[in-house]
Steps between C-alpha positions, in 0.01 A plus 500: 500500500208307647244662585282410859235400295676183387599425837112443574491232192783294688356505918777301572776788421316759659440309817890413499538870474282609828635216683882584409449889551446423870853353500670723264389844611573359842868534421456733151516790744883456562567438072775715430472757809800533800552232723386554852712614764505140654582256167827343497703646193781269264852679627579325138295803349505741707651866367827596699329847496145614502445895378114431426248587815438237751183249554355753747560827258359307166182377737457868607495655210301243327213544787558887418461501127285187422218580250203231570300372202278255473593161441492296202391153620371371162808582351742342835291169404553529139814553564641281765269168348730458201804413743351237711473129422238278666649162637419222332562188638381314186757668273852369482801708463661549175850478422669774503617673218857526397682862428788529365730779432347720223189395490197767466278445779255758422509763179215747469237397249737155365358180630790366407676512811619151654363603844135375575189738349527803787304802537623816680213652671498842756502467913518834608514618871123450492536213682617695796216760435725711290367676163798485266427364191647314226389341149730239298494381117588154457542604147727780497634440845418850608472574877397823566241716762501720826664444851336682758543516867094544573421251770861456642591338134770485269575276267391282212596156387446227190532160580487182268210267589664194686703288223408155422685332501772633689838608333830339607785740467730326673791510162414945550659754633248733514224672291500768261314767431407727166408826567358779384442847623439599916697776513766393656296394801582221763273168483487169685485181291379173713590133400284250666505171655175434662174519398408680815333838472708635757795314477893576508585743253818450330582893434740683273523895465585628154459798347370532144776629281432865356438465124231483220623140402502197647727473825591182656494399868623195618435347847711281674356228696785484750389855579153500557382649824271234678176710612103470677366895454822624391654406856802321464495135622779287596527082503366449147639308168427567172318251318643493163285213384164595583455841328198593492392905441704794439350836610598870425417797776562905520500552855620803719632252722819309462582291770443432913323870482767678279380741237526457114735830394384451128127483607228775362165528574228495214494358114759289425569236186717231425498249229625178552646332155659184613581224759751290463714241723944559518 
C-alpha cells in the first residue's frame, strides 16, 4: 500500500486527490446507504415483499446508535487516488482488448493472465466518512478486515485500478469467480464500463459458497443490476466492449435501501483465487 509520503514525491496525484475529494465525498455520503424517500426506484428490481425496516426506521436507528470517530482523511485520499484517471487529451485510446471464453483475466500472484497488468486495491466506506477497514494481497488474493458502523458506515470494497486498455467481452457471458472462504456471507461483485469514479455500477449479489476449498461463482452479464450508490437505475445498456474495472464490496445494504440478510458486523476475510471470463 502507498504510503502518503509518496504521494508528496508525485504533487500532481495528491492535488488530483484534494480536488476529486470535493466531488466524490460530495456524493460518497449516499455509497451503499438507503435511497431517500424521494428517488425513483427500477419496478424491474424491486422485491414483491419487503420484511426489512423502512428508510425512516433504518435512519432512526442509525441516528440512535451511531458511534462517531474521527475521520481518516489521509487514508480516504490514499484510498480513493488509485481509482481516478486524469484526462489526457494528448493520449490516444488503445484498442481494446479481446476476451474470450476461458480466458484468466486476473489469477492471484500469476502474471500470466491475458487481461492487462491490474491491481486490486481497498475503498472502504471512508470515503463517506465511515471507518471500516480493509487490506488486500495482490499476491495471495486475500481480502480480509473489519466492518463497522462508526460514523453511519458499513461496508468495504476492492476495486481494480482502471484497465488499460479496456477489455471487450462482447463473445462472454459473464464472469467468474474463485473463491475462497467468507462464511457463507453475501457480497456484491461490480463490472465496469466507465472510467468514472462514480459511475453506473453493473451489480450482481452472490453469496460465497460455504467450504474450505475453492467455490465457484459465476455472474451473468444479462443479470447484472445497473446501479449509482446501490440505487437502482433504469435506461442504461451494458457496454460489453469497453470493460474497464471489476470491483468487489461487503455491504449491509443490498439494493434501493434493502438490507443484506447475510451481513455481520466486524472482521471478516475472503480470498479471491481467480477471475475468469464464460
Amino acid at each position: 500500500m502507498h504510503s502518503f509520503r509518496s504521494l508528496h514525491r508525485v504533487p500532481g496525484v495528491a492535488v488530483l486527490a484534494i480536488l476529486a475529494a470535493v466531488v466524490i465525498s460530495s456524493h460518497a455520503t449516499c455509497a451503499f446507504s438507503p435511497a431517500k424517500a424521494n428517488q425513483s426506484r427500477s419496478p424491474t428490481f424491486r422485491p414483491a415483499s419487503r420484511t426489512s425496516p423502512t428508510t425512516t426506521e433504518l435512519y432512526a436507528e442509525a441516528d440512535a446508535s451511531v458511534d462517531r470517530q474521527p475521520w481518516d482523511a489521509l487514508r480516504f485520499i490514499r484510498q480513493s487516488s488509485r481509482f481516478i484517471r486524469p484526462p489526457n487529451p494528448f493520449r490516444a485510446a488503445g484498442a481494446a482488448q479481446v476476451v474470450n471464453t476461458g480466458d484468466v483475466i486476473w489469477s492471484a500472484g500469476d502474471d500470466t493472465a491475458v487481461g492487462p497488468k491490474m491491481a486490486w486495491a481497498p475503498l472502504d466506506d471512508v470515503v463517506m466518512g465511515g471507518a471500516s477497514l480493509s487490506e488486500f494481497d495482490n499476491n495471495t488474493g486475500m481480502w480480509g478486515g473489519t466492518v463497522s458502523s462508526s460514523n453511519s458506515g458499513g461496508f468495504v470494497g476492492i476495486r481494480t485500478t482502471p484497465f488499460d486498455p479496456p477489455l471487450d467481452m462482447t463473445g462472454c457471458k459473464g464472469i467468474e469467480f474463485k473463491l475462497r472462504g467468507g462464511d457463507g456471507k453475501r457480497f456484491k461483485a461490480v463490472v465496469r464500463d466507465s472510467a468514472e469514479f462514480n459511475g453506473v455500477s453493473w451489480t450482481s449479489s452472490f453469496d460465497v459458497p460455504r467450504s474450505r476449498n475453492v467455490g465457484t461463482v459465476r455472474l451473468p452479464f444479462d443479470k447484472q443490476v445497473p446501479t449509482i450508490f446501490a440505487t437502482t437505475v433504469e435506461g442504461k445498456t451494458f457496454l460489453a466492449n469497453n470493460v474497464v474495472g471489476f470491483q468487489l464490496a461487503y455491504s449491509k445494504f443490498e439494493y434501493d435501501g434493502g438490507l443484506n440478510k447475510k451481513f455481520a458486523l466486524g472482521d471478516f476475510s475472503l480470498q479471491l483465487v481467480e477471475v475468469k471470463a464464460y
